[in-house]
CHARMM internal coordinates of N, CA and C (Angstrom, degrees):
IC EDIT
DIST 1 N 1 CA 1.4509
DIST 1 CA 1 C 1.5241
ANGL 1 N 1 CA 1 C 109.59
DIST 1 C 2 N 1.1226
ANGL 1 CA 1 C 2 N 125.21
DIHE 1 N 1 CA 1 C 2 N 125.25
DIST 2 N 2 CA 1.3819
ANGL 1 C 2 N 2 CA 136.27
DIHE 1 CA 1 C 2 N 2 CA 175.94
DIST 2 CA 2 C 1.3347
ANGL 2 N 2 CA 2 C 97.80
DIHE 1 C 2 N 2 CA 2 C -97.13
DIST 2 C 3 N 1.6293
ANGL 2 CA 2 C 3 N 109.21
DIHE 2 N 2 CA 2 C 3 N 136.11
DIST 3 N 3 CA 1.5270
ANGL 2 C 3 N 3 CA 144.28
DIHE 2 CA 2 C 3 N 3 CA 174.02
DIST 3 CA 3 C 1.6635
ANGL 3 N 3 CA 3 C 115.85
DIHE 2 C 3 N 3 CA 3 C -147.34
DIST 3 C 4 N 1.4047
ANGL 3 CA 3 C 4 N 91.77
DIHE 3 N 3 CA 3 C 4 N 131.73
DIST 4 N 4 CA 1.6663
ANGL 3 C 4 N 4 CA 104.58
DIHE 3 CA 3 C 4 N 4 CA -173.73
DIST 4 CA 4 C 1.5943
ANGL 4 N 4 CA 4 C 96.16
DIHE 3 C 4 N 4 CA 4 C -79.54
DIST 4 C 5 N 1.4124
ANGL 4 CA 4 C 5 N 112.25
DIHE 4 N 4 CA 4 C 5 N 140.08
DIST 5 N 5 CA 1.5494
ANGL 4 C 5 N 5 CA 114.45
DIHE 4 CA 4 C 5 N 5 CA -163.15
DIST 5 CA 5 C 1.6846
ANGL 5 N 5 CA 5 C 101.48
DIHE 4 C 5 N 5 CA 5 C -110.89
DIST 5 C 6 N 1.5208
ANGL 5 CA 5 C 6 N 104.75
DIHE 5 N 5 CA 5 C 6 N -39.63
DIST 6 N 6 CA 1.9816
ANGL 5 C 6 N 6 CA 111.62
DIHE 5 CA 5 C 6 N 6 CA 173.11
DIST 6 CA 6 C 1.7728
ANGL 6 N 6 CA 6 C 102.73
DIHE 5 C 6 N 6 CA 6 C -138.73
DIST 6 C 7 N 0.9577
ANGL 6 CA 6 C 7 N 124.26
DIHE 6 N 6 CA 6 C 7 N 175.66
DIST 7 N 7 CA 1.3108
ANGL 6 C 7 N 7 CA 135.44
DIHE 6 CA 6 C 7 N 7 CA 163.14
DIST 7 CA 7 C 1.9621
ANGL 7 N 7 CA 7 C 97.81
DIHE 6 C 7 N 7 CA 7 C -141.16
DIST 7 C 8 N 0.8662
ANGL 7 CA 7 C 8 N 101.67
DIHE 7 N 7 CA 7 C 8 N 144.73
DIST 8 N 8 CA 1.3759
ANGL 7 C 8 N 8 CA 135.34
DIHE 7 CA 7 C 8 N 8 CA -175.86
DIST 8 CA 8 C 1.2054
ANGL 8 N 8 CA 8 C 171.10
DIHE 7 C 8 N 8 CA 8 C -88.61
DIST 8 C 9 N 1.5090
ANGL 8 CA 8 C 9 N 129.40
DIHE 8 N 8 CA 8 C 9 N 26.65
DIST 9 N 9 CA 1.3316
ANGL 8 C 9 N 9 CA 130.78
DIHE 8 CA 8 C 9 N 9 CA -133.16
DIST 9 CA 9 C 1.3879
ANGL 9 N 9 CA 9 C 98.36
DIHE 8 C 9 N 9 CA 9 C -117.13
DIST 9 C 10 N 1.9502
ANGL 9 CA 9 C 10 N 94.99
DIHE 9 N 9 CA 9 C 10 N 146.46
DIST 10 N 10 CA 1.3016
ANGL 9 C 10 N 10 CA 86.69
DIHE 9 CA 9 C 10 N 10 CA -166.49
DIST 10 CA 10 C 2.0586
ANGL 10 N 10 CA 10 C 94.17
DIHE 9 C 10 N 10 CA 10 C -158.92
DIST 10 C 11 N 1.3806
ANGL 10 CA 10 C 11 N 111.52
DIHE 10 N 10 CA 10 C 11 N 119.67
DIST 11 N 11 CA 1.5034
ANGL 10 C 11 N 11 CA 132.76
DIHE 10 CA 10 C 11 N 11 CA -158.42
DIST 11 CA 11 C 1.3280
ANGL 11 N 11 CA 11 C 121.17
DIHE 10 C 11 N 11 CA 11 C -111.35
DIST 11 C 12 N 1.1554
ANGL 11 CA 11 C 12 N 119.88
DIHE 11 N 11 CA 11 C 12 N 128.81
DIST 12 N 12 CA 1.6308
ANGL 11 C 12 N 12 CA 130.10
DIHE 11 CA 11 C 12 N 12 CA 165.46
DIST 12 CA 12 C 1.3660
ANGL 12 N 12 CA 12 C 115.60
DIHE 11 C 12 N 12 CA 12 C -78.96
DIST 12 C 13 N 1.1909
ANGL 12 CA 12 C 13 N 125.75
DIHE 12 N 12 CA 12 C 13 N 149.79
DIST 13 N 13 CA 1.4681
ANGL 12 C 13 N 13 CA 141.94
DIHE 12 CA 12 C 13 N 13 CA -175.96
DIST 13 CA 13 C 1.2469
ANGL 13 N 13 CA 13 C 108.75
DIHE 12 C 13 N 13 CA 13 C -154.60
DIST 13 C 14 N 1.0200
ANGL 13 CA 13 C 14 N 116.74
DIHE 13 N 13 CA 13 C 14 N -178.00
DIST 14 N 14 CA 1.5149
ANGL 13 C 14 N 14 CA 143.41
DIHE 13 CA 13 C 14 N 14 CA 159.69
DIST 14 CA 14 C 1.4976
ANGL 14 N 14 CA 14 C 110.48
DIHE 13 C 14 N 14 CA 14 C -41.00
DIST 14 C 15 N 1.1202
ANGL 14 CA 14 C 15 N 106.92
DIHE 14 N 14 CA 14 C 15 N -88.94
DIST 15 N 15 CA 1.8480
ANGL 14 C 15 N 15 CA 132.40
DIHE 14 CA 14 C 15 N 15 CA 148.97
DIST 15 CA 15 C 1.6130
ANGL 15 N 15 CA 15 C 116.23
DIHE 14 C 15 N 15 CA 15 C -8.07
DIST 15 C 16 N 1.0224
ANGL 15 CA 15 C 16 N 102.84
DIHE 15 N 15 CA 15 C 16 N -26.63
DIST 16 N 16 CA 1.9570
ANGL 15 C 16 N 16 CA 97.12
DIHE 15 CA 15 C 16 N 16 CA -152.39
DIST 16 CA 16 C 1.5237
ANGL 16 N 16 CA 16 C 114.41
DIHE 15 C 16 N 16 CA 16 C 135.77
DIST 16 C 17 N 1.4256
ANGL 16 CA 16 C 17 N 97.98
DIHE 16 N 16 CA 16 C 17 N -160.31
DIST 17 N 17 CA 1.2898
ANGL 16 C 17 N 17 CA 124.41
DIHE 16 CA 16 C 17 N 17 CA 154.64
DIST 17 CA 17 C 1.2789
ANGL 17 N 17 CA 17 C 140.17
DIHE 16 C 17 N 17 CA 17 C -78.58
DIST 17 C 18 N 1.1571
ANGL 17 CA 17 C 18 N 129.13
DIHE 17 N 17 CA 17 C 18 N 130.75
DIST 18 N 18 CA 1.4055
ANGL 17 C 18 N 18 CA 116.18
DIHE 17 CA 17 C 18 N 18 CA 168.96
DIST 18 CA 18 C 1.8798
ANGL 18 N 18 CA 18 C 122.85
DIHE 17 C 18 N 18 CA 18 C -134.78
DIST 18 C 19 N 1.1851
ANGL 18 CA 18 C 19 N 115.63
DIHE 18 N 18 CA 18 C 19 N 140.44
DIST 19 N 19 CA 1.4043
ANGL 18 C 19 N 19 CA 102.52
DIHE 18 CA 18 C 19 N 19 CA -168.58
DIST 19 CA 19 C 1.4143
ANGL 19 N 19 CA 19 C 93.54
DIHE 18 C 19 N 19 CA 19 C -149.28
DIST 19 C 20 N 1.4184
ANGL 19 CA 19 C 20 N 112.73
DIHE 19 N 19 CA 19 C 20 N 151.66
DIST 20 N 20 CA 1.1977
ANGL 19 C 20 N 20 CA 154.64
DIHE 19 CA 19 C 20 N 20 CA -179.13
DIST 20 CA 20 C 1.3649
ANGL 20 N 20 CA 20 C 128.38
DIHE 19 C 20 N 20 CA 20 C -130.20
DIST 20 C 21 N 1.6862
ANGL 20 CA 20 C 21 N 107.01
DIHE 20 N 20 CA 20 C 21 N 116.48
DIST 21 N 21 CA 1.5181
ANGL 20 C 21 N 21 CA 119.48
DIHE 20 CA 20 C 21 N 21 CA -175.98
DIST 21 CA 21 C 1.2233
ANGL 21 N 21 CA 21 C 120.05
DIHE 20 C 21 N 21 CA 21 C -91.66
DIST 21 C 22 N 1.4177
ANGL 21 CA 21 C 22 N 163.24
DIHE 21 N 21 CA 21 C 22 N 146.52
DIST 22 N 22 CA 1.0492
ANGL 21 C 22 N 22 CA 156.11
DIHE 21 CA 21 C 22 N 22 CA 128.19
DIST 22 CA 22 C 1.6381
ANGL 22 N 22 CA 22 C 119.99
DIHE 21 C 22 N 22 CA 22 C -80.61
DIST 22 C 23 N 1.1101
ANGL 22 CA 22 C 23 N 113.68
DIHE 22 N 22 CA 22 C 23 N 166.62
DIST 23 N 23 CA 1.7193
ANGL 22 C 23 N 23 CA 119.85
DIHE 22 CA 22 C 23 N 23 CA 172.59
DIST 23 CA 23 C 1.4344
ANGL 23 N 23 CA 23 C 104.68
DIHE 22 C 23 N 23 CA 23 C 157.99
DIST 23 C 24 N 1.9099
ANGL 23 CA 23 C 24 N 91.79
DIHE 23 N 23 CA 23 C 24 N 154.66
DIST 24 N 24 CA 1.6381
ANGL 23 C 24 N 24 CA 92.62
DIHE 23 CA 23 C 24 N 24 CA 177.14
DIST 24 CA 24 C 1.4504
ANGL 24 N 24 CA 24 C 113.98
DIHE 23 C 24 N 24 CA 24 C -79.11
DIST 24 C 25 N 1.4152
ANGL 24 CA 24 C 25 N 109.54
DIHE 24 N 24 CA 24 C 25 N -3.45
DIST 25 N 25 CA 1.9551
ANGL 24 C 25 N 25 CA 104.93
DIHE 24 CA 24 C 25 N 25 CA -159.32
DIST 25 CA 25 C 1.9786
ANGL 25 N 25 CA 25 C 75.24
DIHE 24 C 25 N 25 CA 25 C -95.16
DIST 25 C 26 N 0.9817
ANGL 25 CA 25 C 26 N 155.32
DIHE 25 N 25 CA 25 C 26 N -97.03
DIST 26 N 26 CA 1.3538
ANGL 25 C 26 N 26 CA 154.76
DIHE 25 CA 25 C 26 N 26 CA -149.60
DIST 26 CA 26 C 1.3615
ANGL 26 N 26 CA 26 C 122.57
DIHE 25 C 26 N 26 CA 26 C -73.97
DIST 26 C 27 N 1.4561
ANGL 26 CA 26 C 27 N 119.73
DIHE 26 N 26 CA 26 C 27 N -18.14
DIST 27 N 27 CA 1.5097
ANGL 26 C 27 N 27 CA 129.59
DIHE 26 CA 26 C 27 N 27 CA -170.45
DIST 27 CA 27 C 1.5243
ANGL 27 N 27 CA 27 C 115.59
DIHE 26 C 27 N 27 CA 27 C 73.02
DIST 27 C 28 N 1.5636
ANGL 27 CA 27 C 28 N 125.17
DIHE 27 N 27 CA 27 C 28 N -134.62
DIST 28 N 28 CA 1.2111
ANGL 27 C 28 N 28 CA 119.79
DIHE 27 CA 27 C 28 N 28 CA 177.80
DIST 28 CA 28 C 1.9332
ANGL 28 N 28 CA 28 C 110.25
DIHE 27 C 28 N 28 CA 28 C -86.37
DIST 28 C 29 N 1.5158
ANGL 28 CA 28 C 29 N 110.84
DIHE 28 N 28 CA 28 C 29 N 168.61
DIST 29 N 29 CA 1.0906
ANGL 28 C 29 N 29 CA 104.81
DIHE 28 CA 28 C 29 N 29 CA 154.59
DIST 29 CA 29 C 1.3317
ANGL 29 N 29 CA 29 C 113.97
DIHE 28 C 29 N 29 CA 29 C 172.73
DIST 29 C 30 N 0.9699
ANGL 29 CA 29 C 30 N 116.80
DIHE 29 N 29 CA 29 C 30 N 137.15
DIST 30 N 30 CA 2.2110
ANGL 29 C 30 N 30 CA 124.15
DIHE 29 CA 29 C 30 N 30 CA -150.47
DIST 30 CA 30 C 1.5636
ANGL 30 N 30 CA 30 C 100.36
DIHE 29 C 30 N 30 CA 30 C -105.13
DIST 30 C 31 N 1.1224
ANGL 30 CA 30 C 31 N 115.98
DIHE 30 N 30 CA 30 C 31 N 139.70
DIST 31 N 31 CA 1.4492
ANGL 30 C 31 N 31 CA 132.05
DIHE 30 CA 30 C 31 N 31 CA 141.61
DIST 31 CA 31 C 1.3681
ANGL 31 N 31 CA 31 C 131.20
DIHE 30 C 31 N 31 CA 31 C -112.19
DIST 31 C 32 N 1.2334
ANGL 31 CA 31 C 32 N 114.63
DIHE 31 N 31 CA 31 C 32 N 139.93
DIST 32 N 32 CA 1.7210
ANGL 31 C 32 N 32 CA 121.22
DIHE 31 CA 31 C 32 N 32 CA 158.70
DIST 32 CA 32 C 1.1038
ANGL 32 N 32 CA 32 C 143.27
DIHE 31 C 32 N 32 CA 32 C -108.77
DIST 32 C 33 N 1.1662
ANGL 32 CA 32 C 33 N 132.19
DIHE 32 N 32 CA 32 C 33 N 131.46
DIST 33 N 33 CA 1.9610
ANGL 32 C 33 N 33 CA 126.11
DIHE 32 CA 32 C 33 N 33 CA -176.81
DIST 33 CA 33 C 1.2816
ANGL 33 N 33 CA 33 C 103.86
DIHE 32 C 33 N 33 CA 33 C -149.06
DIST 33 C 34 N 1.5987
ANGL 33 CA 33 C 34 N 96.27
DIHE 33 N 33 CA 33 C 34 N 152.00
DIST 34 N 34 CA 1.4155
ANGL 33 C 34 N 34 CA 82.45
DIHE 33 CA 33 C 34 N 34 CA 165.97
DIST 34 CA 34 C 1.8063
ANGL 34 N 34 CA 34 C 117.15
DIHE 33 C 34 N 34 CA 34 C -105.28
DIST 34 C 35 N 1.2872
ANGL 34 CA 34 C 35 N 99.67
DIHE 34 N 34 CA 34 C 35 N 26.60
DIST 35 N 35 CA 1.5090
ANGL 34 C 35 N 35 CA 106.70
DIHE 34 CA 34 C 35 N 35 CA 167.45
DIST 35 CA 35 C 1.6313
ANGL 35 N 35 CA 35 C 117.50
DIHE 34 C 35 N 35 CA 35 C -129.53
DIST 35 C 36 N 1.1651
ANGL 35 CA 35 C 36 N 107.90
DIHE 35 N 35 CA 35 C 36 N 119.52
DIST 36 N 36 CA 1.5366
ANGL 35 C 36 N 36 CA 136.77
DIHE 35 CA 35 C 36 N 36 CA -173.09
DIST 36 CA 36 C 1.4846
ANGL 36 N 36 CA 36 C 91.05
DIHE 35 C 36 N 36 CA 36 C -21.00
DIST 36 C 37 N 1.8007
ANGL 36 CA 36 C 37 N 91.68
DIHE 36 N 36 CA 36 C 37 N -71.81
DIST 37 N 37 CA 2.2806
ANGL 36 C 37 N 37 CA 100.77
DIHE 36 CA 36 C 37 N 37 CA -171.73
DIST 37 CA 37 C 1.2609
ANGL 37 N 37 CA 37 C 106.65
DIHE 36 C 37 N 37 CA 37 C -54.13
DIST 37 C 38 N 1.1253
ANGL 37 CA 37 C 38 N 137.32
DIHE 37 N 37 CA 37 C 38 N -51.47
DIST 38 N 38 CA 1.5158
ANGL 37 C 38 N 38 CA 140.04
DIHE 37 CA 37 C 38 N 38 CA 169.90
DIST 38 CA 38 C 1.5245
ANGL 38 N 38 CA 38 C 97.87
DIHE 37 C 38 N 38 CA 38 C -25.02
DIST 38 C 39 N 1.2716
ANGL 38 CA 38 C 39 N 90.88
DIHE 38 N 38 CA 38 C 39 N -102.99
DIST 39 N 39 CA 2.1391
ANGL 38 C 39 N 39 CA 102.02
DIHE 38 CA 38 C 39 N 39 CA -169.46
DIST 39 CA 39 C 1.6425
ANGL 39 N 39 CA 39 C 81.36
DIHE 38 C 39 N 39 CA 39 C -32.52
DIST 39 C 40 N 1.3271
ANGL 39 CA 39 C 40 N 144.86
DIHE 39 N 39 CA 39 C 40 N -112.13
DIST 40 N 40 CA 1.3411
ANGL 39 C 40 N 40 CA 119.81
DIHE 39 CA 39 C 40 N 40 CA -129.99
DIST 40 CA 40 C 1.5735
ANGL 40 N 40 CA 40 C 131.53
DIHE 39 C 40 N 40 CA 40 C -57.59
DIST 40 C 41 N 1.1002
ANGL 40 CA 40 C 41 N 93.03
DIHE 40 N 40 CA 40 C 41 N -7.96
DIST 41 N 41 CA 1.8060
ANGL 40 C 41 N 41 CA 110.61
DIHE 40 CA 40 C 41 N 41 CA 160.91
DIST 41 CA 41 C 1.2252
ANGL 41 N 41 CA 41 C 101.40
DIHE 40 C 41 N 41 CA 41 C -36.81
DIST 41 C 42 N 1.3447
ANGL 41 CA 41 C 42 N 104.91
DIHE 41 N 41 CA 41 C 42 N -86.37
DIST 42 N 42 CA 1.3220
ANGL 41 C 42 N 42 CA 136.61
DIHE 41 CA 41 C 42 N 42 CA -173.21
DIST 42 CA 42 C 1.3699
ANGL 42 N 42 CA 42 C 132.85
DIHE 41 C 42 N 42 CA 42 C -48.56
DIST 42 C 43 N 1.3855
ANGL 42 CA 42 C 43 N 107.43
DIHE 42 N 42 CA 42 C 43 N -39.32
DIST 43 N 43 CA 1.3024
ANGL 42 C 43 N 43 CA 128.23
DIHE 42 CA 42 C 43 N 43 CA 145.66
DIST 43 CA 43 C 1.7072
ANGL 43 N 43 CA 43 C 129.10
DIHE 42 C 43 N 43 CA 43 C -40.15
DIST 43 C 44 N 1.4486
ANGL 43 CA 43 C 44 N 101.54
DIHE 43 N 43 CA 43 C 44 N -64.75
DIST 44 N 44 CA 1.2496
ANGL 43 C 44 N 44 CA 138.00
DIHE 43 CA 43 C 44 N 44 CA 141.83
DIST 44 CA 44 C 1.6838
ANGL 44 N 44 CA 44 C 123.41
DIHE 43 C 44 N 44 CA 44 C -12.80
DIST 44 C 45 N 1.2026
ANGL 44 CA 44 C 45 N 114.56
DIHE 44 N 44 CA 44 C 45 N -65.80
DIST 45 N 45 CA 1.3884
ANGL 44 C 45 N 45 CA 142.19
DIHE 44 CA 44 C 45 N 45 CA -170.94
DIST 45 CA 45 C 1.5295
ANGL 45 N 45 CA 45 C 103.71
DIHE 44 C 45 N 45 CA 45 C -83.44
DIST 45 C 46 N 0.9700
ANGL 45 CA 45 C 46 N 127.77
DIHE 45 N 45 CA 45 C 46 N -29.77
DIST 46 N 46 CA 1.4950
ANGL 45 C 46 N 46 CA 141.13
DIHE 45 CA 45 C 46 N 46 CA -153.28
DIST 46 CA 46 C 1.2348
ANGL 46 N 46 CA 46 C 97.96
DIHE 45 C 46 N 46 CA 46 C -103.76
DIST 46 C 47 N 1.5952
ANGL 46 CA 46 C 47 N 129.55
DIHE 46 N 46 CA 46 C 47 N -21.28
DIST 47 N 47 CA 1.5387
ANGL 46 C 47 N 47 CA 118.02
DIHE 46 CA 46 C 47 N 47 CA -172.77
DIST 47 CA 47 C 1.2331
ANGL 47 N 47 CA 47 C 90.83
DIHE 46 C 47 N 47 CA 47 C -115.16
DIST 47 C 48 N 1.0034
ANGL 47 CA 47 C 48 N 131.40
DIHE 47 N 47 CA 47 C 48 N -32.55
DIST 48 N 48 CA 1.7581
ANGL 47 C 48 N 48 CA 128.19
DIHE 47 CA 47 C 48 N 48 CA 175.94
DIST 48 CA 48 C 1.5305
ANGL 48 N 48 CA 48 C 119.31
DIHE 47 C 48 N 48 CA 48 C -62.13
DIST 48 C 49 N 1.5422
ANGL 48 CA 48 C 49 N 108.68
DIHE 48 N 48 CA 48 C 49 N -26.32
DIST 49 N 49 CA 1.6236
ANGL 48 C 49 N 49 CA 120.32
DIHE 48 CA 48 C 49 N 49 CA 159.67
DIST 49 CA 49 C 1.0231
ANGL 49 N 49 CA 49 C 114.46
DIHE 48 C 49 N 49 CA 49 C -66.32
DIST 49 C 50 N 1.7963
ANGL 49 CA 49 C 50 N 133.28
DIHE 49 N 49 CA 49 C 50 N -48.28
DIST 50 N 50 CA 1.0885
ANGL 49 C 50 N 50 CA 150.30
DIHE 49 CA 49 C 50 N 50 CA -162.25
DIST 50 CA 50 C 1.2154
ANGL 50 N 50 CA 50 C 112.25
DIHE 49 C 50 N 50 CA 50 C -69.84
DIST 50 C 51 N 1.4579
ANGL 50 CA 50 C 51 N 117.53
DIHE 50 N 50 CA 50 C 51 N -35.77
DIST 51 N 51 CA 1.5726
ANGL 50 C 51 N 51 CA 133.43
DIHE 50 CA 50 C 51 N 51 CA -171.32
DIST 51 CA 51 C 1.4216
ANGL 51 N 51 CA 51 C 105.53
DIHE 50 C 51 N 51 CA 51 C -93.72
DIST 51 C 52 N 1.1611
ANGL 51 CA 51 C 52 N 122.33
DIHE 51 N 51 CA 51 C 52 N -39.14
DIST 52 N 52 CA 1.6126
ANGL 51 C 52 N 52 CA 134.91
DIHE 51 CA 51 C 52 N 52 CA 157.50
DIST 52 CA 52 C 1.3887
ANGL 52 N 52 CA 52 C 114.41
DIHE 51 C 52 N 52 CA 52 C -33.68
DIST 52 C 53 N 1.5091
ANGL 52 CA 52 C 53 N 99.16
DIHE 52 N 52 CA 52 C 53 N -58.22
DIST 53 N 53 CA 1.4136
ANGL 52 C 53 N 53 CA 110.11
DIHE 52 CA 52 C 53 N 53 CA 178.43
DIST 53 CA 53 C 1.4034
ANGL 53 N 53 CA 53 C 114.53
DIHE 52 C 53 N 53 CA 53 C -46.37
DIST 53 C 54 N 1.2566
ANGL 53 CA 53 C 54 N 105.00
DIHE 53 N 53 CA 53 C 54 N -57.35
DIST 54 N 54 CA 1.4522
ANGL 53 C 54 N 54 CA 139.33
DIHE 53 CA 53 C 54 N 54 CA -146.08
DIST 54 CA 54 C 1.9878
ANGL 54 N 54 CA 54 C 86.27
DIHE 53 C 54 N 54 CA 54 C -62.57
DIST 54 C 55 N 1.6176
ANGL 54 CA 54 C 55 N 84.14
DIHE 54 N 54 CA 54 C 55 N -71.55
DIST 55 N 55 CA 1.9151
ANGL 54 C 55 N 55 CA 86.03
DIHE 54 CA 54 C 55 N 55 CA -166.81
DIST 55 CA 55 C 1.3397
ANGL 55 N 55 CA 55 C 104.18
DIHE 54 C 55 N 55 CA 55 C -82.34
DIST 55 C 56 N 0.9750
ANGL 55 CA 55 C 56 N 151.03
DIHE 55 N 55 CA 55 C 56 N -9.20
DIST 56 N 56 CA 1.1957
ANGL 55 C 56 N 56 CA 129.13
DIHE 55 CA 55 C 56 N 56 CA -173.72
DIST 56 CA 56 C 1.8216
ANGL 56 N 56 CA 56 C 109.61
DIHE 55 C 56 N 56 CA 56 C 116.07
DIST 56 C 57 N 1.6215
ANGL 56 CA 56 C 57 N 124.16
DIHE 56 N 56 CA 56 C 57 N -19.15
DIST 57 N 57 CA 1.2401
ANGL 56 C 57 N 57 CA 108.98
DIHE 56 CA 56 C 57 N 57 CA -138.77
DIST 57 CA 57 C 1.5457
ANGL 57 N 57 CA 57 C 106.96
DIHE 56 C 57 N 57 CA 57 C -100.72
DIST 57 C 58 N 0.9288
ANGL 57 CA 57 C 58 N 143.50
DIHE 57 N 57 CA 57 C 58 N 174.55
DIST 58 N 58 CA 1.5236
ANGL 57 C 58 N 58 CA 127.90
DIHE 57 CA 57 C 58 N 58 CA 174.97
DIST 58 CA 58 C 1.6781
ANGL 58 N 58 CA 58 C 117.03
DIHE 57 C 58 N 58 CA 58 C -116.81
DIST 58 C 59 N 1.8097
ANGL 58 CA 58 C 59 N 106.33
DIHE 58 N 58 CA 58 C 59 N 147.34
DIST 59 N 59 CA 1.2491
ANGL 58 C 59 N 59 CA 104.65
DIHE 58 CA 58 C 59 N 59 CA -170.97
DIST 59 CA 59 C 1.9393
ANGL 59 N 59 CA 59 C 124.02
DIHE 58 C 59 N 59 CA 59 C -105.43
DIST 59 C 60 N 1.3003
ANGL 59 CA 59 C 60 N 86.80
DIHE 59 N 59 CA 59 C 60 N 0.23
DIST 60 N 60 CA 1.3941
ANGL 59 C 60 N 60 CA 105.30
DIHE 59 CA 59 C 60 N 60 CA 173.90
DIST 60 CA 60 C 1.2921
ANGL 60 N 60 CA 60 C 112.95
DIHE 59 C 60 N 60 CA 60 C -15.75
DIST 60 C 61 N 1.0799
ANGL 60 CA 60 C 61 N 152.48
DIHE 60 N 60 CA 60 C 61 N -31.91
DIST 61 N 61 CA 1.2642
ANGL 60 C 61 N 61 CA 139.82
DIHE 60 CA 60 C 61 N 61 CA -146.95
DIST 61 CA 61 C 1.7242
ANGL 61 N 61 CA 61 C 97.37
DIHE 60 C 61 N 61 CA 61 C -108.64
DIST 61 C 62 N 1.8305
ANGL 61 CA 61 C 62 N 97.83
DIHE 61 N 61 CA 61 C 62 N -47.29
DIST 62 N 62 CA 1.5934
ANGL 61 C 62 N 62 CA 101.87
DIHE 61 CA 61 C 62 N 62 CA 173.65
DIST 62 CA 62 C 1.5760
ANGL 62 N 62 CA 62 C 114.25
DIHE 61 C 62 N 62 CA 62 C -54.35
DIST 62 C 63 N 0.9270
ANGL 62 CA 62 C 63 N 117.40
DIHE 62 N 62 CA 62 C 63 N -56.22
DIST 63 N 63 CA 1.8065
ANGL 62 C 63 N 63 CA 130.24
DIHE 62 CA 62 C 63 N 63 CA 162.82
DIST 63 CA 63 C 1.3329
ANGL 63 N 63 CA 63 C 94.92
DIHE 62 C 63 N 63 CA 63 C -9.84
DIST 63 C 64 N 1.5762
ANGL 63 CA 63 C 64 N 100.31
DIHE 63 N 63 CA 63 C 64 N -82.07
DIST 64 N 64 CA 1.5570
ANGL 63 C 64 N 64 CA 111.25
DIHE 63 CA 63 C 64 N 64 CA -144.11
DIST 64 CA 64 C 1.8258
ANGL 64 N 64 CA 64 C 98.12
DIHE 63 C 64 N 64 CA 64 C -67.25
DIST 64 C 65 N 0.9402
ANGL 64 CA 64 C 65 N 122.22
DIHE 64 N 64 CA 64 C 65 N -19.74
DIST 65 N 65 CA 1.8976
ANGL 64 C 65 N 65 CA 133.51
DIHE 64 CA 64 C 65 N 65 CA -179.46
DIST 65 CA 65 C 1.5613
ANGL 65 N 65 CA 65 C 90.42
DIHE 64 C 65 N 65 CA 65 C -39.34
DIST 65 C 66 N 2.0468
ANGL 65 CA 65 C 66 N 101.10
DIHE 65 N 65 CA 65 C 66 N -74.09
DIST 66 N 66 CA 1.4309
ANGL 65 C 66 N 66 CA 109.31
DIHE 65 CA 65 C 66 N 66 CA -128.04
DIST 66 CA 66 C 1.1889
ANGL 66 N 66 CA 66 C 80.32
DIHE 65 C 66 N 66 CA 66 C -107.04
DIST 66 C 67 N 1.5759
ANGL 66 CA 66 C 67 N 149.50
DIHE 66 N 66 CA 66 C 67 N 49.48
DIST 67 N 67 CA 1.2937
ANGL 66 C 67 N 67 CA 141.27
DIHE 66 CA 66 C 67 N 67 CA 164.41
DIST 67 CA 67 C 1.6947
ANGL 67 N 67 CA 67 C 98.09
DIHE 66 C 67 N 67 CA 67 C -132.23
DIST 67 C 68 N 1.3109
ANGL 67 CA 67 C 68 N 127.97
DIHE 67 N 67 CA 67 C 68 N -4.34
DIST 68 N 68 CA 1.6028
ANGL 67 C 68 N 68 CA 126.88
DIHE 67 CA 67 C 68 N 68 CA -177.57
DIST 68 CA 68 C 1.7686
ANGL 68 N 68 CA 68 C 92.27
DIHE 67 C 68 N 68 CA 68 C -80.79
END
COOR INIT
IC SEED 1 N 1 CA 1 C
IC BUILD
């Protein structure tokens, strides 16, 4: 069975970056940077917590990657 897990949007401006998550486990929720890798870091990090949450599983290892 296929299920959409986030949808995604994510915008240039003046400012930076800007991106926007959707999902049924968290609802909406925006980030800003003004660096591309940043926002998807973060982006990134935020659904892998969320899904963690969600199932049970742990991300420790991803953590420790993108925080050295």
């Amino acid at each position: 069975m296929e299920e959409t897990l986030y949808n995604i949007e994510i915008h240039k401006d003046d400012e930076g970056y800007f991106g926007r998550i959707y999902s049924d486990i968290d609802g909406m929720k925006e980030f800003k940077s003004n660096n591309i890798d940043k926002l998807l870091r973060d982006i990134t990090l935020d659904m892998q917590l969320a899904l963690e949450e969600f199932t049970g599983t742990r991300t420790i290892d991803f953590i420790d990657i993108h925080e050295k």
